[in-house]
C-alpha positions in Angstrom: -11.4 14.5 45.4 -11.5 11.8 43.0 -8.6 10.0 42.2 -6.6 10.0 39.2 -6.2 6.4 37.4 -4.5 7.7 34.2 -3.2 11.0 33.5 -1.9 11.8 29.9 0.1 14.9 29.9 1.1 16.8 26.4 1.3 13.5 24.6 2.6 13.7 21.2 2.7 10.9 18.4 3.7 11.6 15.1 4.0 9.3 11.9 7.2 9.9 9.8 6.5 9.1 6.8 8.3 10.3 3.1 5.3 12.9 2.5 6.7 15.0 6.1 5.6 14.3 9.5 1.8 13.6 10.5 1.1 14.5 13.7 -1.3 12.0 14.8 -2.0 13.5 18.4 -0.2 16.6 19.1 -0.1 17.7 22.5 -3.0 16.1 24.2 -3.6 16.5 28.0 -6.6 14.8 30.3 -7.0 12.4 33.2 -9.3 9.1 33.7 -10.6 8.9 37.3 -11.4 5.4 39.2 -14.6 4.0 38.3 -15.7 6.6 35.4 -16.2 6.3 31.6 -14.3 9.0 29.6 -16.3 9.1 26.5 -13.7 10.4 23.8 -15.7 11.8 20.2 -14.6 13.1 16.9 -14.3 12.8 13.2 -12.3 9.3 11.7 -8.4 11.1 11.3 -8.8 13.1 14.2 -6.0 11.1 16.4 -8.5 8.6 18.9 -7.1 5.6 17.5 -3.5 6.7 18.1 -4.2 8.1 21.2 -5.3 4.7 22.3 -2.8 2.9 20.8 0.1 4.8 22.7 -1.7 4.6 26.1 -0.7 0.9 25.3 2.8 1.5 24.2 1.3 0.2 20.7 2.1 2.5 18.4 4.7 0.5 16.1 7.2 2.1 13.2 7.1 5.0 11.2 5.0 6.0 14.1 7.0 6.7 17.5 6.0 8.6 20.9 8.1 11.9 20.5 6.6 13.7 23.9 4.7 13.7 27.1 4.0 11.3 30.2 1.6 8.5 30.5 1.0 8.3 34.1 -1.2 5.1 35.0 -1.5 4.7 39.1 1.7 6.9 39.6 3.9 5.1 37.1 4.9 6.8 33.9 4.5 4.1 31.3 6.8 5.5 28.7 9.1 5.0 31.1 8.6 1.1 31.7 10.7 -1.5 29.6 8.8 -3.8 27.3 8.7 -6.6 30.3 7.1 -4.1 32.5 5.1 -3.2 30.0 3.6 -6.5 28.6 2.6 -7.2 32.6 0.5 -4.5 32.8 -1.5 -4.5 29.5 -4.3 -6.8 29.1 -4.0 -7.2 32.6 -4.5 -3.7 34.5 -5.1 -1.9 31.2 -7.3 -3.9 28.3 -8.4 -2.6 25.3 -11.5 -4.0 22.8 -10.9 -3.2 19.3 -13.3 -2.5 17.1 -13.8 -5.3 14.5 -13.6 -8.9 15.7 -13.1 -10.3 12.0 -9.7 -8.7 12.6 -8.9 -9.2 16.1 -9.8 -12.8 16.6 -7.6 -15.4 14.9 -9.4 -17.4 12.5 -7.2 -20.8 13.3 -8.0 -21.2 17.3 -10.6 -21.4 19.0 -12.8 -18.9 21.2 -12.1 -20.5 24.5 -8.8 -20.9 23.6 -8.5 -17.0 23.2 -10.0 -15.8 25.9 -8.0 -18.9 28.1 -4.7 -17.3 27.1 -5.0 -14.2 29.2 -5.5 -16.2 32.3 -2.6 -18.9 31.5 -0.7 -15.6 30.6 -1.5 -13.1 33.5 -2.7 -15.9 36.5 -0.6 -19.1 35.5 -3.6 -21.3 35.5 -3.3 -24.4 33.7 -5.3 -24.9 30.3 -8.4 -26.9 32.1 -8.8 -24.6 34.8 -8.4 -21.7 32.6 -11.6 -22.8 30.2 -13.6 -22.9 33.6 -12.9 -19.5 33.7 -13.8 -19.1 30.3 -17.5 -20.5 30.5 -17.6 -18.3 33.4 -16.9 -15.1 31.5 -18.9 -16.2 28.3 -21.9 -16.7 31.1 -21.0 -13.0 32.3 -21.2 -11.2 28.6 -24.3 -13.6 27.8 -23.0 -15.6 25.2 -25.6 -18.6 24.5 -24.4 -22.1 25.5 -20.8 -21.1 26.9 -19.6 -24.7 27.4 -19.9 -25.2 23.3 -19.1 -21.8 22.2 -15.8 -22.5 23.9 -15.0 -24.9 21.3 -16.4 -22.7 18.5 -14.1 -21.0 15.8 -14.7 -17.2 15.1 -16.4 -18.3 11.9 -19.1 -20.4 13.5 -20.2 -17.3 15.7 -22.6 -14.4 14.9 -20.9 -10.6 14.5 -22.3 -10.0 18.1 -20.9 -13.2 19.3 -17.7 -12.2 18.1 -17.8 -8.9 20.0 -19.0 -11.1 23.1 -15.6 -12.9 22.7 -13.7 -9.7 22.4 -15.5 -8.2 25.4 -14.6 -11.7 27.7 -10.7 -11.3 26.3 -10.5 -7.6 27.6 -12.2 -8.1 30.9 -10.9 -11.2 32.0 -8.3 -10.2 34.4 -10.4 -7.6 35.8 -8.7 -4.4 34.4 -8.5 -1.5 36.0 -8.7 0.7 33.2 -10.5 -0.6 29.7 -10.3 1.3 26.6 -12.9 0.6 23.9 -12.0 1.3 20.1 -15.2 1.6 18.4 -16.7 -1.2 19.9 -19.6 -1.6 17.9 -19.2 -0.1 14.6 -19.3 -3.2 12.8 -22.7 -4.3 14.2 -26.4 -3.9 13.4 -28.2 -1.6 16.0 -30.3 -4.1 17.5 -27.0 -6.0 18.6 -25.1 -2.4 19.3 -28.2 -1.9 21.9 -27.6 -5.2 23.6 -23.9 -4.7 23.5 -24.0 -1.0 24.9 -26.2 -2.7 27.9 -23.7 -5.3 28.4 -21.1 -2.9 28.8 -23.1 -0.7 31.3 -23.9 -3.4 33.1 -20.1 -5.0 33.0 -18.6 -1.2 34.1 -21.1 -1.1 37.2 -20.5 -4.4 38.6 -16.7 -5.0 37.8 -16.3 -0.6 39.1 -13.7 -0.4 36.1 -12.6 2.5 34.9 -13.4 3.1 30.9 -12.7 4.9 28.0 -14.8 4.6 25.3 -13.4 5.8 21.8 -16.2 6.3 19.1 -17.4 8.9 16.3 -21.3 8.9 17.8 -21.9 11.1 20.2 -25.2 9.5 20.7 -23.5 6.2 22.3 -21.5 8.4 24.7 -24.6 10.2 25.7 -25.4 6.8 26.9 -22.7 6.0 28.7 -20.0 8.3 29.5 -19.5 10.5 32.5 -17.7 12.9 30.7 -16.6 13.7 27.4 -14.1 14.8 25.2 -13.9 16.0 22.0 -11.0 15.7 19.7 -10.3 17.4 16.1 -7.3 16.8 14.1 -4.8 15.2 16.5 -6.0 17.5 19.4 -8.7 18.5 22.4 -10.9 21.2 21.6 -13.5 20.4 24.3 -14.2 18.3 27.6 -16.2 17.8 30.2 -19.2 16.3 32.2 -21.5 14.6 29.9 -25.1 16.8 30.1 -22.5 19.8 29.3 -20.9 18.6 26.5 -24.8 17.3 25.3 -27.0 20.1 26.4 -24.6 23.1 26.3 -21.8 22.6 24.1 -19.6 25.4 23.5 -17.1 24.5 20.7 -18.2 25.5 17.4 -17.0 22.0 16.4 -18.9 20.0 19.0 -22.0 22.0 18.3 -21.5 20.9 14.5 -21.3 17.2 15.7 -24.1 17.4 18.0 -26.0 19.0 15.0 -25.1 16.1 13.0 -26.5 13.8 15.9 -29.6 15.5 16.2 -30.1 16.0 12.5 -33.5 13.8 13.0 -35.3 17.3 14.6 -34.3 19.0 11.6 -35.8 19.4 7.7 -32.2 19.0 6.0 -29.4 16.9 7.1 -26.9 19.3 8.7 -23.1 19.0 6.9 -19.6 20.4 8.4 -18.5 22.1 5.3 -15.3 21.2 4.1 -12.7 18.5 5.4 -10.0 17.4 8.2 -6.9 19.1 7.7 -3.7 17.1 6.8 -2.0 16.3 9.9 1.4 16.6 8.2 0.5 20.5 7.2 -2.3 21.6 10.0 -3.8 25.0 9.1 -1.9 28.1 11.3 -4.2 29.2 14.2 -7.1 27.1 14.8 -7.0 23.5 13.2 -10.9 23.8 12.8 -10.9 27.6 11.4 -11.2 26.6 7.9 -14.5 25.3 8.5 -15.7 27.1 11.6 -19.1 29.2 10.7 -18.2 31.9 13.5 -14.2 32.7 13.1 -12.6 36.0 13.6 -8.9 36.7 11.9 -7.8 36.0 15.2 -8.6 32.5 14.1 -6.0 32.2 11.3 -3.1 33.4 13.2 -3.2 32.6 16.7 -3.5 29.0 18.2 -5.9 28.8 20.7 -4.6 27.0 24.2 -7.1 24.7 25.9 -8.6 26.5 29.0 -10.8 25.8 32.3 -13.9 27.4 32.1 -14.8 25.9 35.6 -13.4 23.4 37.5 -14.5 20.7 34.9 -14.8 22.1 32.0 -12.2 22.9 28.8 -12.7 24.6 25.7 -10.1 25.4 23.2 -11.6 28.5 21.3 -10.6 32.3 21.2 -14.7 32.2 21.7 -13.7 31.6 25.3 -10.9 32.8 27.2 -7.9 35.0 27.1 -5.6 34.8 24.4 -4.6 38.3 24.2 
């Protein structure tokens, strides 16, 4: 059996806002095992961000945690206080956000960044803690770590940024890194060397990941399994050649579609849009635009359901809902 790092059970996380309540991820269930990269897909809206976020105890006002458990290595983290918290994240949990323009601060150094999470999580001193800088910035392959460590975020390329990002979320050897869109905001040459990096990074460190993104075609790459997410919930998950070769959502066969629109003589469209998440659609969230739905569809809510031991699917396609 593979153990369990993190498992997320009915998490919900709503916005209150003066339109009504958005419910960013509504009842969401699924576990990260040691040493595997979850690879977590779906539209911008659909509630990855969020789910991220609260996994972090990030989420900040009008949005609030309202439900479920967090459970990372047998301790449920909704439960910790914000000192327990604040120990654990960025030092057995990291995440790597997705544009460094808006996570690195402009005023301090690189090395003085990435130095902070070993003065803050290892108490080392400011000299020794720059050693262990150049180290890292040798690890992601940033050119000429001894001078980038006295380089602002300015002076450095788009993919040297990310580098920097990358050293800051693996520097105390997480055991669990989440990864927001890591390289949206880079060209694909530099996305290529990035998504090597982090294969290379996840095998040799034995970190668990999960990796947050819109393309299905990067977590083809590098996820062991997948799941798919549409407006705040899970409609599909599991191993990766599944979810690619044999998807059975009518939703993940639209994004796949998408992905492999290359094959194809017209660029294939999901017709209309994401419902709002403060009014969801009765039944299925994705019925509105699903090519295939009954009237069951409309009226009753379809739960997500094991197919095998490894696979879910939340569709009235599959299952009994009767």
């Amino acid at each position: 059996m593979k153990e369990k790092i993190l498992e997320v059970k009915n998490l919900k996380v709503y916005y209150f806002l003066h339109q009504g309540v958005v419910k960013a991820v509504d009842d969401v269930s699924f576990s990260v095992y040691r040493g595997e990269v979850l690879g977590i897909a779906g539209e911008s809206g659909c509630g990855k961000s969020t789910l991220a976020h609260a996994i972090l105890r990030l989420i900040k006002p009008p949005g609030e945690i309202v439900g479920g458990q967090i459970i990372f290595n047998g301790y449920d983290l909704l439960k910790l206080s914000e000192d327990e918290i604040r120990k654990i994240r960025g030092r057995e949990i990291s995440m790597i956000f997705q544009d460094p323009n808006t996570y690195l601060n402009p005023v301090f150094t690189s090395g003085f960044q990435v130095g902070e999470v070993f003065e803050a999580h290892m108490s080392l001193k400011p000299k020794k803690a720059i050693d262990k800088v150049i180290d890292i910035f040798r690890k992601v392959r940033l050119p000429d770590p001894a001078r980038r460590v006295n380089a602002y975020p300015h002076e450095l390329s788009g993919g040297m940024k990310q580098r920097v990002l990358i050293s800051i979320g693996i520097a105390a050897k997480p055991q669990l890194l989440i990864l927001d869109e890591p390289t949206s905001a880079l060209d694909v040459t530099i996305q290529a060397e990035i998504m090597d990096l982090l294969k290379e990074i996840q095998r040799d460190m034995g970190m668990s990941m999960m990796f947050i993104t819109h393309d299905l075609g990067l977590l083809a790459e590098i996820s062991d399994r997948i799941m798919v997410m549409y407006a705040g919930r899970v409609v599909e998950m599991g191993d990766r050649d599944e979810i690619i070769n044999d998807p059975l959502h009518p939703y993940t066969k639209a994004l796949l579609s998408s992905f492999k629109y290359y094959r194809k003589k017209h660029l294939p469209v999901i017709e209309g849009s994401p419902p709002s998440l403060i009014n969801p659609p009765r039944g299925c969230r994705f019925h509105p635009r699903c090519p295939v739905k009954t009237d069951k569809c409309s009226v009753v809510e379809p739960k997500l359901s094991s197919i095998d031991n490894n696979r879910f699917v939340s569709c009235h396609l599959y299952g009994d809902y009767s």
